[in-house]
Backbone as CSV, one residue per row, in Angstrom:
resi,resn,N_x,N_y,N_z,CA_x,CA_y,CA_z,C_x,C_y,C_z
1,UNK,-57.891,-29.773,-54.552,-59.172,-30.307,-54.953,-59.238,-31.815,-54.704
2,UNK,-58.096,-32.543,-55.270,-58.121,-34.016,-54.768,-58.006,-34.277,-53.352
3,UNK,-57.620,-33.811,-52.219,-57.235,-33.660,-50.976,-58.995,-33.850,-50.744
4,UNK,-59.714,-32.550,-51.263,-61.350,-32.088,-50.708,-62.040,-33.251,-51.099
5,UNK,-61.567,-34.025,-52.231,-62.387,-35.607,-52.692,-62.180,-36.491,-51.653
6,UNK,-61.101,-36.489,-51.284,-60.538,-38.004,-50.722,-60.888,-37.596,-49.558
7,UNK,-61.241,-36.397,-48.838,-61.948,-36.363,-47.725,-62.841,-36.719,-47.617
8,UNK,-64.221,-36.219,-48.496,-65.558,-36.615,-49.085,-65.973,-37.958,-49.131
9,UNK,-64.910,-38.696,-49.931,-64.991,-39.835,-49.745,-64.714,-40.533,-48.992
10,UNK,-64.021,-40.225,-47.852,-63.641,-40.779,-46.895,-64.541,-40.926,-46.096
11,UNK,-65.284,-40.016,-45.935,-66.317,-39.191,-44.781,-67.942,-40.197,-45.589
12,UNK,-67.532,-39.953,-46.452,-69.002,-40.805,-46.984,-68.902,-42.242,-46.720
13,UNK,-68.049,-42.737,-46.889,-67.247,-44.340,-46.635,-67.434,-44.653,-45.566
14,UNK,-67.323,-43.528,-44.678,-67.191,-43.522,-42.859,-68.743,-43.842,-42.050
15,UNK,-69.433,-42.828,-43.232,-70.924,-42.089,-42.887,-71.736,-43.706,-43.356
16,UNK,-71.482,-44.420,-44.663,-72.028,-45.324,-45.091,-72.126,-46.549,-44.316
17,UNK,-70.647,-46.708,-44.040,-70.255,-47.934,-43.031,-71.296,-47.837,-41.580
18,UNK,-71.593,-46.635,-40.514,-72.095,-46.176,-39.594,-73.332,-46.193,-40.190
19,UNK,-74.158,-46.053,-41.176,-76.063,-46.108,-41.472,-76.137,-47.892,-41.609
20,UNK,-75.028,-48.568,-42.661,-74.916,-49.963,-42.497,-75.382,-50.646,-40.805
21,UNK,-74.357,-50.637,-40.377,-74.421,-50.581,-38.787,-75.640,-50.738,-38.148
22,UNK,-76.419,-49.613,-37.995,-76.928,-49.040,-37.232,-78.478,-49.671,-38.203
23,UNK,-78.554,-50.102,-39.520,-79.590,-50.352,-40.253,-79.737,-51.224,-39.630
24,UNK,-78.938,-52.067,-39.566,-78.052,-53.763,-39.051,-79.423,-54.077,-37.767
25,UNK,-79.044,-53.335,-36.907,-79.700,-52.616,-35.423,-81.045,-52.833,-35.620
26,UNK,-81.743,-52.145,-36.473,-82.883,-51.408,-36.384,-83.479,-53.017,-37.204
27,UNK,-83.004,-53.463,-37.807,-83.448,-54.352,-38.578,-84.339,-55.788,-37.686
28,UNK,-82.665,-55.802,-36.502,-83.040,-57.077,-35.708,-83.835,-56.505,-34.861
29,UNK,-83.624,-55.183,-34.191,-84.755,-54.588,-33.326,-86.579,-55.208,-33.697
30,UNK,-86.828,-54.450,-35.149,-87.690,-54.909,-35.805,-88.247,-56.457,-36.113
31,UNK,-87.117,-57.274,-35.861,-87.453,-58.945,-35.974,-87.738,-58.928,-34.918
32,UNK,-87.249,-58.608,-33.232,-87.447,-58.569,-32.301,-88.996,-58.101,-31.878
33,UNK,-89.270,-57.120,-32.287,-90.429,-56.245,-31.934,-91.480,-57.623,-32.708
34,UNK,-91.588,-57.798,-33.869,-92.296,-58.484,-34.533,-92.900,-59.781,-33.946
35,UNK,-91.833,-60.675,-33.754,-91.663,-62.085,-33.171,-92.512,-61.412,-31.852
36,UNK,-92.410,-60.571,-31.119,-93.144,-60.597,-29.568,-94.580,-60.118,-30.044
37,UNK,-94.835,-59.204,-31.008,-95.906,-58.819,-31.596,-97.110,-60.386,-31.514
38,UNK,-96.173,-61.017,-32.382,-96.726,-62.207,-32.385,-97.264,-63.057,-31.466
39,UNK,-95.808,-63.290,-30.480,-96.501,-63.919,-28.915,-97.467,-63.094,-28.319
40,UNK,-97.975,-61.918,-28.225,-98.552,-60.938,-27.537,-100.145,-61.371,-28.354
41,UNK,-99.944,-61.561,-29.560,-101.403,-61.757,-30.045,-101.416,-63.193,-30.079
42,UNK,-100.626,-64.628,-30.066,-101.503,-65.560,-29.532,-101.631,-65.670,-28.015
43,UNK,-100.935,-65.239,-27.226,-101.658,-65.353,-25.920,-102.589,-64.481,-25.382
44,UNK,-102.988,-63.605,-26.773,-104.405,-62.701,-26.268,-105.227,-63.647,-26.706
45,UNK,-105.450,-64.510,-27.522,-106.054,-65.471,-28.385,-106.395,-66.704,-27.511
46,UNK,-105.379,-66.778,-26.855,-105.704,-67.890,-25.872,-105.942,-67.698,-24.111
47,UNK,-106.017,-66.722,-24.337,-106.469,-66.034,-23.375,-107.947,-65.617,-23.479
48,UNK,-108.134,-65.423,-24.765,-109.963,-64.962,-24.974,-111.004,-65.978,-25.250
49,UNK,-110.059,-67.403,-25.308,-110.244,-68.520,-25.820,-110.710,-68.928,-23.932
50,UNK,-109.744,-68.836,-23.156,-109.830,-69.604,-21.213,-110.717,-68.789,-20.842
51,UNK,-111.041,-67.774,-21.164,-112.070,-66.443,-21.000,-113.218,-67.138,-21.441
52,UNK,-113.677,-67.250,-22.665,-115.094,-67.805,-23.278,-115.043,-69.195,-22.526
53,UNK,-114.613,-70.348,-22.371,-114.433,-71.511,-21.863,-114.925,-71.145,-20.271
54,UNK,-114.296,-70.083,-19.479,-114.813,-69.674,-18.348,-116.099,-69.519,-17.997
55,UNK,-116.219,-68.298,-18.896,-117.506,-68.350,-19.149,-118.833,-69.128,-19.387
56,UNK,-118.026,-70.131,-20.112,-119.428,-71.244,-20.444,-119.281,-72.174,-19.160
57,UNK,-118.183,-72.293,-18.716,-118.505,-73.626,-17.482,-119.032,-72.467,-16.270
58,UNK,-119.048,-70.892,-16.110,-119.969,-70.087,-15.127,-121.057,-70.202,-15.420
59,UNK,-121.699,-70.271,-16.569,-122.990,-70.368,-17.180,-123.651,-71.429,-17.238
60,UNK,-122.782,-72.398,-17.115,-123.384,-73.803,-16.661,-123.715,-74.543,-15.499
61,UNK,-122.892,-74.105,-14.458,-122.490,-74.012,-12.989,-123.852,-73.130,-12.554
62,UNK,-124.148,-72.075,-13.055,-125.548,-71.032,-12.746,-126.556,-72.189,-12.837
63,UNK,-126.617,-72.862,-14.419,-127.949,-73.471,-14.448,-128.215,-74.866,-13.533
64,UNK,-127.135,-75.461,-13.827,-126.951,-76.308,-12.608,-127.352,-76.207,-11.381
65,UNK,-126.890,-74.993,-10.643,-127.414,-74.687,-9.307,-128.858,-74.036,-9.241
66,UNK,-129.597,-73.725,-10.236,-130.862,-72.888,-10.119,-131.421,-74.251,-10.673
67,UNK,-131.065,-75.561,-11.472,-131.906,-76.660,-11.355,-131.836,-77.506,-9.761
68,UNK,-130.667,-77.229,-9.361,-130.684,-77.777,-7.687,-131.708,-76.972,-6.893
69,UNK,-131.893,-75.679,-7.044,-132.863,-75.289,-6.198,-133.967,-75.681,-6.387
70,UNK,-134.318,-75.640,-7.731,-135.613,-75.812,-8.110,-136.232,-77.428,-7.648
71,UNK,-135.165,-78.499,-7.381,-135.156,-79.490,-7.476,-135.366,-79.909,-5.514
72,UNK,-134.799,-78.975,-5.480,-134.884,-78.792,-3.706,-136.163,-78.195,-3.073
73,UNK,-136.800,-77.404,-3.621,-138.249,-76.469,-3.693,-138.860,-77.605,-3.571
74,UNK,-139.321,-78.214,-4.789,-139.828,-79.527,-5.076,-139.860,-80.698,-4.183
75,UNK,-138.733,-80.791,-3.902,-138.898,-81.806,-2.852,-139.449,-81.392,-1.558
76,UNK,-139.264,-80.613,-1.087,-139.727,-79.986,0.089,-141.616,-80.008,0.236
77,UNK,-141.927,-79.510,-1.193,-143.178,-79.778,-1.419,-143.823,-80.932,-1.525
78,UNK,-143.138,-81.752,-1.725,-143.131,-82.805,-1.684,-143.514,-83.746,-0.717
79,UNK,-142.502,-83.753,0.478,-142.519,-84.125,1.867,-143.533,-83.218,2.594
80,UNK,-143.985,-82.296,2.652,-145.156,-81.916,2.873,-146.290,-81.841,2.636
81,UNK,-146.407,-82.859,2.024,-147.330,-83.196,0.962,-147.821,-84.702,1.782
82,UNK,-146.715,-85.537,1.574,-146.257,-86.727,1.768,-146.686,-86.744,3.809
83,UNK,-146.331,-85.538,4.395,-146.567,-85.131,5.803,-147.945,-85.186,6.245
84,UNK,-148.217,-84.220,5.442,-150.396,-83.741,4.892,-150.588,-85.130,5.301
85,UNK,-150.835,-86.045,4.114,-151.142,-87.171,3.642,-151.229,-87.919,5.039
86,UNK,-149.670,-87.959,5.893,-150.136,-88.977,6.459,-150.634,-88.432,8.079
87,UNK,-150.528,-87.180,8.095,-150.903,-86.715,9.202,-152.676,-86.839,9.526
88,UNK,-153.325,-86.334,7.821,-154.333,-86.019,7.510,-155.377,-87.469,7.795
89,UNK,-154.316,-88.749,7.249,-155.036,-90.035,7.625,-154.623,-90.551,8.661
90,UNK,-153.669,-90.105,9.338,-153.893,-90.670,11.070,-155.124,-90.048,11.650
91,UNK,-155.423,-88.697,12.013,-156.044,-87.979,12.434,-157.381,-88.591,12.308
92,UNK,-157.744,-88.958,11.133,-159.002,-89.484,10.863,-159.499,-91.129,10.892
93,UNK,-158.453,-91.547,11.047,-158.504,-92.853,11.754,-158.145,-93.690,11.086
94,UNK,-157.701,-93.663,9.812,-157.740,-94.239,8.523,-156.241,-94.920,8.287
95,UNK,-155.786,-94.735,9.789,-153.721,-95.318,9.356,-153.131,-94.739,8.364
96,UNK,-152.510,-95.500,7.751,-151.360,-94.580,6.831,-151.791,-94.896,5.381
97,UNK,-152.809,-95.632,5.166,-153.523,-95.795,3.526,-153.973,-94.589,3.301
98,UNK,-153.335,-93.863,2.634,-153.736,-92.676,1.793,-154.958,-92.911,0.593
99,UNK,-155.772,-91.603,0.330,-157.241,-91.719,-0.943,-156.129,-91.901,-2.026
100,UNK,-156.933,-92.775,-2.954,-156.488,-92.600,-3.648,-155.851,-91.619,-4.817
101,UNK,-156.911,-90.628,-4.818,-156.434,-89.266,-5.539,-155.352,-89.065,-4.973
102,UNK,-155.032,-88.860,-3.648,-153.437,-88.293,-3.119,-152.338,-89.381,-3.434
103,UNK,-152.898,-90.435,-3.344,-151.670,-91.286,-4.039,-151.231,-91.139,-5.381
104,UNK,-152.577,-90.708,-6.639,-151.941,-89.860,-7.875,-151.039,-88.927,-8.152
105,UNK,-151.537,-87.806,-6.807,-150.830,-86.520,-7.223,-149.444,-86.743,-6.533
106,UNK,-149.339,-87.895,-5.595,-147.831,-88.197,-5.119,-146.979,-88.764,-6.426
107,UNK,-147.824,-90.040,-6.976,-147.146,-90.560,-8.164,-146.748,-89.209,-9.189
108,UNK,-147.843,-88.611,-9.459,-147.600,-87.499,-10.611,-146.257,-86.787,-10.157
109,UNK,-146.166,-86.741,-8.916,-145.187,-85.540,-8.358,-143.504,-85.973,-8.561
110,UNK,-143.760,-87.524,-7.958,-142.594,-88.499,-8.293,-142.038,-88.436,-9.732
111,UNK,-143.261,-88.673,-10.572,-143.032,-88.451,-12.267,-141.951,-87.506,-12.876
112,UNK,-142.605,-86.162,-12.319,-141.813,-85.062,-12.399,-140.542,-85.408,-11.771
113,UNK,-140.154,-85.171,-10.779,-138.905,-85.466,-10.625,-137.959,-86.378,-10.951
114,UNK,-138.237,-87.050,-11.251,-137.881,-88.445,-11.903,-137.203,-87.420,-13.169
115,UNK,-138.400,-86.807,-14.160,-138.192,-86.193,-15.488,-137.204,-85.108,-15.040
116,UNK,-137.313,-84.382,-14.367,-136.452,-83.431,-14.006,-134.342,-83.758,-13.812
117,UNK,-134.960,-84.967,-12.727,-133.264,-85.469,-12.902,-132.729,-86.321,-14.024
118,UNK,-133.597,-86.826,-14.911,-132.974,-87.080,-15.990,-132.733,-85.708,-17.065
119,UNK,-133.447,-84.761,-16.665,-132.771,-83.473,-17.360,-131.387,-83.079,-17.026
120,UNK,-131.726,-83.044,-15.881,-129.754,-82.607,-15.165,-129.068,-83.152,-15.784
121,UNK,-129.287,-84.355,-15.413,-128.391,-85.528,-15.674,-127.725,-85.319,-16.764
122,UNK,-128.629,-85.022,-18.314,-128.138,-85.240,-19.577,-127.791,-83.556,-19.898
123,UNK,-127.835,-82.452,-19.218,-127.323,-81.572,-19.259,-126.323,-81.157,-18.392
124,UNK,-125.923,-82.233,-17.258,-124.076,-82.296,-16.736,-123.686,-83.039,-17.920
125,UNK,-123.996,-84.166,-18.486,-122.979,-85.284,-18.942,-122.812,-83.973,-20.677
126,UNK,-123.994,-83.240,-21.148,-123.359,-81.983,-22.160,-122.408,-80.883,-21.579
127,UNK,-122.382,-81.095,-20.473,-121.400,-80.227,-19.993,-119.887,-80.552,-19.740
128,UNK,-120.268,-81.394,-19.428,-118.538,-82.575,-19.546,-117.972,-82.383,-20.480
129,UNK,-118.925,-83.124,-21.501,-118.638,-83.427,-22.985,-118.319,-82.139,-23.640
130,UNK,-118.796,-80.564,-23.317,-118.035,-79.913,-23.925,-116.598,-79.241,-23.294
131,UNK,-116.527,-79.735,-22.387,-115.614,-78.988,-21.373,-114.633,-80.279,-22.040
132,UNK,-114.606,-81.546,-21.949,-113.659,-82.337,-22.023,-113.700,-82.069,-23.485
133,UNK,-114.114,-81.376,-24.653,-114.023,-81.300,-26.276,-112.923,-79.911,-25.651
134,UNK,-113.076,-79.193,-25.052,-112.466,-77.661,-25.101,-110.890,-78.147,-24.139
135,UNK,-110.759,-79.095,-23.159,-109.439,-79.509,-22.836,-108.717,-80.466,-24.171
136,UNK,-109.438,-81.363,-25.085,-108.816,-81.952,-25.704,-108.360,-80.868,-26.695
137,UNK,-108.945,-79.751,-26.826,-108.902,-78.934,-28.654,-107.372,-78.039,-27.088
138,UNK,-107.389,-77.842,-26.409,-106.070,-77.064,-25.673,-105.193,-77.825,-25.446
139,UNK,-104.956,-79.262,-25.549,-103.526,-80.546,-25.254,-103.735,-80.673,-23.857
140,UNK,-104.862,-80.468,-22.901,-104.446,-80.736,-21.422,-105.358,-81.842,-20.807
141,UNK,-105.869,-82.957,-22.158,-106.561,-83.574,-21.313,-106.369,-84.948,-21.035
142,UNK,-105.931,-85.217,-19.624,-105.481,-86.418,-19.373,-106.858,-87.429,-19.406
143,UNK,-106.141,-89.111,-19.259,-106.986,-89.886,-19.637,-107.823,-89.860,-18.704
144,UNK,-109.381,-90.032,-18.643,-110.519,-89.748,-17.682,-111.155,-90.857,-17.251
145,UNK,-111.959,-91.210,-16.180,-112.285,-92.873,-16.400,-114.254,-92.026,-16.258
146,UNK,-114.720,-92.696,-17.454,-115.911,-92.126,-17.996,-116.747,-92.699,-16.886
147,UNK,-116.465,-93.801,-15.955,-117.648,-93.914,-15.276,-117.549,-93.503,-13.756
148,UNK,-117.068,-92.405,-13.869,-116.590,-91.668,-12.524,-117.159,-90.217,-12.572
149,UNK,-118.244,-89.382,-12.701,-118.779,-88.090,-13.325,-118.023,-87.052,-12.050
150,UNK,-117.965,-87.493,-11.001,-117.180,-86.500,-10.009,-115.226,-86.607,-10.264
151,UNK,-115.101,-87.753,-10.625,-113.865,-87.618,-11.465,-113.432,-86.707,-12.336
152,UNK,-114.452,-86.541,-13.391,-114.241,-86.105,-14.236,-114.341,-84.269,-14.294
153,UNK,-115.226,-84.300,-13.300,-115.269,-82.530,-12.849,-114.783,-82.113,-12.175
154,UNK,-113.851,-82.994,-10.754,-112.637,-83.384,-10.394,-111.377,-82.783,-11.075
155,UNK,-111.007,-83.433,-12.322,-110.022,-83.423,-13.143,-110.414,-81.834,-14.524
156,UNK,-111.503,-81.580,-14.415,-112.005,-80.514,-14.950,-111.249,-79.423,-14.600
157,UNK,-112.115,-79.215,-12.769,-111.463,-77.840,-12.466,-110.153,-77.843,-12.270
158,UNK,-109.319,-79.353,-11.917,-107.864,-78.863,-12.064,-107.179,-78.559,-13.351
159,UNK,-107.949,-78.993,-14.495,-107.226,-78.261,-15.596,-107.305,-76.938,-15.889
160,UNK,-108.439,-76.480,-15.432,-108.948,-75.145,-15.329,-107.596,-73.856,-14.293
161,UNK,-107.733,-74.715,-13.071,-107.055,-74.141,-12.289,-105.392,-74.072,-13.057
162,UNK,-105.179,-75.550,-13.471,-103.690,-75.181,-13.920,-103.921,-74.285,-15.356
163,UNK,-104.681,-73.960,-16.300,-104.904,-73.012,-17.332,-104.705,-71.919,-16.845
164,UNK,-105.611,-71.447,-15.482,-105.558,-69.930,-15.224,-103.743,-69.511,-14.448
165,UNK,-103.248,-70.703,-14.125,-101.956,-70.548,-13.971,-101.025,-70.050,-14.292
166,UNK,-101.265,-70.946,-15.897,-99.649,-70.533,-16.842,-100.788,-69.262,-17.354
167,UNK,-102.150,-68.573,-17.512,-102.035,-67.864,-18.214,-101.614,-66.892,-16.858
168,UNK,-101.042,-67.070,-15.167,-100.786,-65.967,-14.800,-98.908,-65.867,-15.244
169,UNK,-99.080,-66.920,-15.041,-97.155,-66.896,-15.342,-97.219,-66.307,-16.799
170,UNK,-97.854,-66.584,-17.733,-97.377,-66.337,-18.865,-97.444,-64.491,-19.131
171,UNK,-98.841,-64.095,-18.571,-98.715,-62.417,-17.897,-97.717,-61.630,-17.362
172,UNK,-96.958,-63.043,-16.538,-96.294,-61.846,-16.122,-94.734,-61.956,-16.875
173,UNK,-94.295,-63.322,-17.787,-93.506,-63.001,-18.129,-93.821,-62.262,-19.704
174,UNK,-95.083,-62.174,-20.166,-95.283,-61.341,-20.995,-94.713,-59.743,-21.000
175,UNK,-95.402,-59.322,-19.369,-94.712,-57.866,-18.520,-93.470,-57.610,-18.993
176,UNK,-92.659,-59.007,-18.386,-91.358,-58.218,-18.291,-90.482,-58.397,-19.721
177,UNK,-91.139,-58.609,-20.590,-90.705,-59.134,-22.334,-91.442,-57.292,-22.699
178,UNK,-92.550,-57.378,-22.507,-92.430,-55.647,-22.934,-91.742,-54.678,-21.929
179,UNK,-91.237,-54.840,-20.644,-90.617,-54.171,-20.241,-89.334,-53.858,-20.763
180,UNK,-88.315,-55.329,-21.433,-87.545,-54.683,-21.989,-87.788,-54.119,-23.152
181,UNK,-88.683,-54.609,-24.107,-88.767,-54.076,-25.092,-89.250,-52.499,-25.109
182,UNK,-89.628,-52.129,-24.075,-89.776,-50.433,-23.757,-88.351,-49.874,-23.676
183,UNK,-87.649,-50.330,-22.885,-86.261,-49.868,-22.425,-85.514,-49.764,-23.638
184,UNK,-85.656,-50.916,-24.293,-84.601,-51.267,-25.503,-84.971,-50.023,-26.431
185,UNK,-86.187,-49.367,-26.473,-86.529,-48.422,-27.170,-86.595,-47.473,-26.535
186,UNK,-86.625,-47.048,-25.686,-86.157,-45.898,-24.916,-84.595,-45.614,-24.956
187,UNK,-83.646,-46.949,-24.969,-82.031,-46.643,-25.306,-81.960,-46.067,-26.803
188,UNK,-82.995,-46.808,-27.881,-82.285,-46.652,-29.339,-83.318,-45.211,-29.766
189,UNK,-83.836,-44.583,-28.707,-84.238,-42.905,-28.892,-83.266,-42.696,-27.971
190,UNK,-82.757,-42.836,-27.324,-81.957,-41.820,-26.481,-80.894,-41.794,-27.500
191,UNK,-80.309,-42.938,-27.949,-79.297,-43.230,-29.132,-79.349,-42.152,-30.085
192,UNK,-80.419,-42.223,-30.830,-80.766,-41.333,-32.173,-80.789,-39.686,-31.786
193,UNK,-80.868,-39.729,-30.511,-80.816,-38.057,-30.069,-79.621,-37.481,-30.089
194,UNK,-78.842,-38.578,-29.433,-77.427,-37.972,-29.174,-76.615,-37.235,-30.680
């Protein structure tokens, strides 16, 4: 009967030491799994973050270019206008002194555009200003010289470009961080089967 104990206990001692072990395992596995859990959700975060930021400088870039057209339309009408005018008073003998009414609707026309590019204007320099608020709130924004506006959109898309960078490097070493972490769990089931 004491022989059948001291086996028992032996075997339990044996059995205890081996779940210790192997808890040991599963434990750091689990710190492991966790900690990447983590990296996996802030670089989805900052990733949805270069995503919306994308987005708003595509959406701005749209209005931008549909105020260039519009701004280009305009002028065109413009110079044909300006063409009329002086074609209309050669023809008639009158030299290049335009009626006065057509000299209004030239001034009026000037007006407008005038108003128009000070619209752009103050809706690039809001566009800067949030693009250079969204590089300073990410750490990538070097010093800018404010009275340079092609500088500064210049130095824009290369932060942009180097953003979409590390987020490709960071993809792909994301890949191969769950690749092992697949494997590593594919060994500790093959483990538990045996």
């Amino acid at each position: 009967m004491d022989e059948i104990l001291n086996k028992w206990s032996s075997e339990l001692t044996q059995y205890t030491k081996k779940f210790h072990e192997q808890a040991v395992e599963v434990a750091e596995w689990d710190r492991v799994l966790v900690e990447n859990g983590e990296k996996i959700s802030k670089l989805y975060t900052e990733t949805v973050a270069a995503e919306a930021t994308q987005a708003n400088i595509d959406q701005n870039l749209e209005y931008i270019d549909s105020q260039q057209q519009e701004l280009s339309s305009i002028l065109d009408a413009y110079e044909s206008q300006v063409r009329e005018l002086l074609d209309g008073g050669l023809a008639r003998g009158e030299g290049v002194q335009p009626a006065d009414e057509e000299r209004e609707k030239a001034y009026n026309l000037a007006e407008g555009l005038n108003k128009q590019l000070d619209d752009m204007s103050k809706n690039l320099a809001t566009m800067i200003d949030e693009i250079n608020q969204s590089a300073v709130l990410s750490g990538t924004k070097e010093a800018q010289d404010d009275e340079d506006p092609i500088a500064q959109i210049v130095q824009i898309l290369n932060a942009h470009l180097t953003s979409l960078e590390w987020i490709d490097q960071n993809s792909s070493s994301l890949n191969a961080q769950l690749k092992d972490v697949s494997s590593t769990q594919s060994s500790l089931m093959q483990s538990r089967n045996m």
